[in-house]
C-alpha positions as CSV (number, residue, x, y, z in Angstrom):
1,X,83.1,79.8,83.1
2,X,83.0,81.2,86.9
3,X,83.8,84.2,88.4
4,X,86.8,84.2,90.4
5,X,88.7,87.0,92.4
6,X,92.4,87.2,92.8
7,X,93.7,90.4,95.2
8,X,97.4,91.3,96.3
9,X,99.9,93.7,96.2
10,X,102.3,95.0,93.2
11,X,105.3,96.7,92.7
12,X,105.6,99.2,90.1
13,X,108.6,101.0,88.5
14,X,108.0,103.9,85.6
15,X,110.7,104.9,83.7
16,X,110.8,108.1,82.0
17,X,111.1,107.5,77.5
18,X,110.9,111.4,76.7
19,X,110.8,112.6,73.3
20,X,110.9,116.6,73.0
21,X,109.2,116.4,69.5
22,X,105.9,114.7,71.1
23,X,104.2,116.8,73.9
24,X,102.4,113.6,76.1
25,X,104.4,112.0,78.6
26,X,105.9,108.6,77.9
27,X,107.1,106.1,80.6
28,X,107.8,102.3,80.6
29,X,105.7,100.6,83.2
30,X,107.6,97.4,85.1
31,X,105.7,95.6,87.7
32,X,105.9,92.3,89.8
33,X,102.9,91.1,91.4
34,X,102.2,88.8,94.5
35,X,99.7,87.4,95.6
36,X,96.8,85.7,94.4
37,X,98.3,86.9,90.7
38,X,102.4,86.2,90.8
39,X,103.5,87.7,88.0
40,X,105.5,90.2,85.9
41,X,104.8,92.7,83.4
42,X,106.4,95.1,80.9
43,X,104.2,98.2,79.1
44,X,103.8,102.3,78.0
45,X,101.9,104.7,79.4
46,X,100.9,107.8,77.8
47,X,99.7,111.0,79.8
48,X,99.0,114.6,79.6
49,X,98.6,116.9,82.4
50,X,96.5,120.1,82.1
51,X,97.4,123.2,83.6
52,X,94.8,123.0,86.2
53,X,96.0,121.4,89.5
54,X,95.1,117.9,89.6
55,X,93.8,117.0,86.4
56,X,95.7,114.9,83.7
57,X,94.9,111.7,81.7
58,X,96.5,108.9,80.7
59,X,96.5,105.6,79.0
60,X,98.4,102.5,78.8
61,X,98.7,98.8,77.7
62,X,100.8,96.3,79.6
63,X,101.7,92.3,78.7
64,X,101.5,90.2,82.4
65,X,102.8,87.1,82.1
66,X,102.7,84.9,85.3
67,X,100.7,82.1,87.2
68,X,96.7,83.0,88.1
69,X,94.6,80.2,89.8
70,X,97.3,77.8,88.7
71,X,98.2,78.0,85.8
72,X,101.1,79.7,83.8
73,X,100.3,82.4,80.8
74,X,100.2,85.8,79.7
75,X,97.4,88.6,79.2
76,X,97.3,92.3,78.4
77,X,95.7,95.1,80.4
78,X,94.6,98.3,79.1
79,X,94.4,101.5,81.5
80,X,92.3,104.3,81.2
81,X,92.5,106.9,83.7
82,X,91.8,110.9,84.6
83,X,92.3,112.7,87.3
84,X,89.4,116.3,87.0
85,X,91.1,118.1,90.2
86,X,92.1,115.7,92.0
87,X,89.1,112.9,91.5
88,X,90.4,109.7,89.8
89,X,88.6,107.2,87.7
90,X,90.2,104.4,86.3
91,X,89.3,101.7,84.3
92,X,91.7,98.8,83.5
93,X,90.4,95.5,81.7
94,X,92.2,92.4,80.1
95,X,92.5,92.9,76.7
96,X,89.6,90.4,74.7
97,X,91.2,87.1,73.8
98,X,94.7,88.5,75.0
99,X,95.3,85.2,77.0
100,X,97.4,83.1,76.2
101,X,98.9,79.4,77.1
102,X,97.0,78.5,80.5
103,X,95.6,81.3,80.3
104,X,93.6,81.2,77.0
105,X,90.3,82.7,77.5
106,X,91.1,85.1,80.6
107,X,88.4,88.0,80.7
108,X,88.1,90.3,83.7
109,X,88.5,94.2,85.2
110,X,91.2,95.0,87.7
111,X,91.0,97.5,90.8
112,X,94.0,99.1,91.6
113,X,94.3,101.0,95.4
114,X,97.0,102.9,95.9
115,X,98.0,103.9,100.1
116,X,100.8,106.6,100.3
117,X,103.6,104.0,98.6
118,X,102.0,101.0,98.6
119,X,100.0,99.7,95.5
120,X,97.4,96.9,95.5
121,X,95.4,95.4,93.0
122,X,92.0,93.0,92.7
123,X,91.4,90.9,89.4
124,X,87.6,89.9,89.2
125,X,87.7,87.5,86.3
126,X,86.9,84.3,84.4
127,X,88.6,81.8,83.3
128,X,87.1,78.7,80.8
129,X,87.4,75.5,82.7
């Protein structure tokens, strides 16, 4: 198993799911990816935001299925992110043994970049040969 890089852009679309009974934020994520990674995925975010200025948190799990280095599958990512007054950290990693189809056995971390409207994203990751 190597380690492989896939980069391009995405397109994201969050759809508001409130529930006044339940005081975190909950949104359905859409996104289409091109690139390296063409593919589209469906998930929910969860998020809180604090009363300070630019802090928050929020989590989320999303199911990509597309074509990576070839071949055709699905895989989950799972977000992790804060924001402590205005500095973000964010981790987001396939789900273990998530893959499926062609891409069985799909382990990696993504970066994501976001520039005023445009969002990018780079998959480090292995694949079994």
């Amino acid at each position: 198993m190597g380690d492989s890089e896939a980069a391009g852009r995405f397109d994201v679309t969050l759809t508001p799911e409130p529930d006044p009974q339940v005081p975190v934020g909950r949104m359905r994520i859409e996104k289409r990816f091109e690139g390296d990674l063409v593919a589209t995925s469906l998930g929910t975010m969860l998020a809180v935001r604090t009363p300070v200025a630019g802090s928050a948190g929020y989590v989320a799990m999303e199911i990509v299925t597309g074509t990576l280095a070839g071949r055709t599958g699905s895989f989950a990512l799972q977000h992790s992110g804060t924001m402590a007054r205005g500095t973000p950290t964010l981790s987001v990693s396939v789900v273990p043994d998530s893959g499926a189809d062609g891409l069985a056995g799909l382990s990696g971390r993504m970066d994501i970049t976001i520039a005023g409207s445009e969002h990018s994203y780079r998959l480090r990751y292995a694949l079994p040969d």
